[in-house]
N, C-alpha and C positions, 0 to 999 in steps of 0.2 A: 373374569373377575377373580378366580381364585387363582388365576398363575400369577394375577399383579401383586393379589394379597402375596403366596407365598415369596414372589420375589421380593417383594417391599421387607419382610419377615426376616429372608435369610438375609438384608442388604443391615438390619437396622440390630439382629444377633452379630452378624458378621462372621462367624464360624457353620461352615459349612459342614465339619464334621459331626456337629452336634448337632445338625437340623437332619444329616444322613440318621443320626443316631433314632432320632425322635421318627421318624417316618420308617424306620426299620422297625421300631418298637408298636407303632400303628401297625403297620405289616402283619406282623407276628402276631397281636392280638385279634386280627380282623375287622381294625377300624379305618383303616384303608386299604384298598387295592393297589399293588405293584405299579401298574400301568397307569394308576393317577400320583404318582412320584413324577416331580418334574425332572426334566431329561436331564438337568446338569446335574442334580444330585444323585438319579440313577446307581453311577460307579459306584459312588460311598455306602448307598442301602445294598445293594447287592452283596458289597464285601462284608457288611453288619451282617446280613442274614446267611451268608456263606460262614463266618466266623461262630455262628450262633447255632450251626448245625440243622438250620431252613432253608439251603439255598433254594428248594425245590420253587417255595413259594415264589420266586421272580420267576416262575414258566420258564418261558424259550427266552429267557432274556440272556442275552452274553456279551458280556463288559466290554467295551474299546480296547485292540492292542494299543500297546506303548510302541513307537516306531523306533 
């Protein structure tokens, strides 16, 4: 139920970058956990908490190459 929520969420903001923003910023305060970030947004939180000087907090997480 919450991945319908957050997809219905990010379908109906439409800016995915500001839904990475918003779940990097949960991140960072401790009101979500990394690994309950749904997978498409992943990229975008990981680069918010890399840029923010947290990448630690995404674990062993490591971003898709670009081919």
């Amino acid at each position: 139920m919450r991945k319908l929520f957050t997809k219905i969420l990010i379908k109906l903001i439409g800016d995915e970058d500001m839904m990475a923003l918003l779940l990097a910023q949960r991140v960072i305060l401790g009101k979500t956990e990394f690994n309950e970030v749904p997978n498409s947004l992943k990229p975008g939180v990981y680069e918010h908490l890399r840029d923010s000087g947290v990448g630690f907090l995404a674990g062993d997480y490591v971003p898709p190459t670009a081919e």
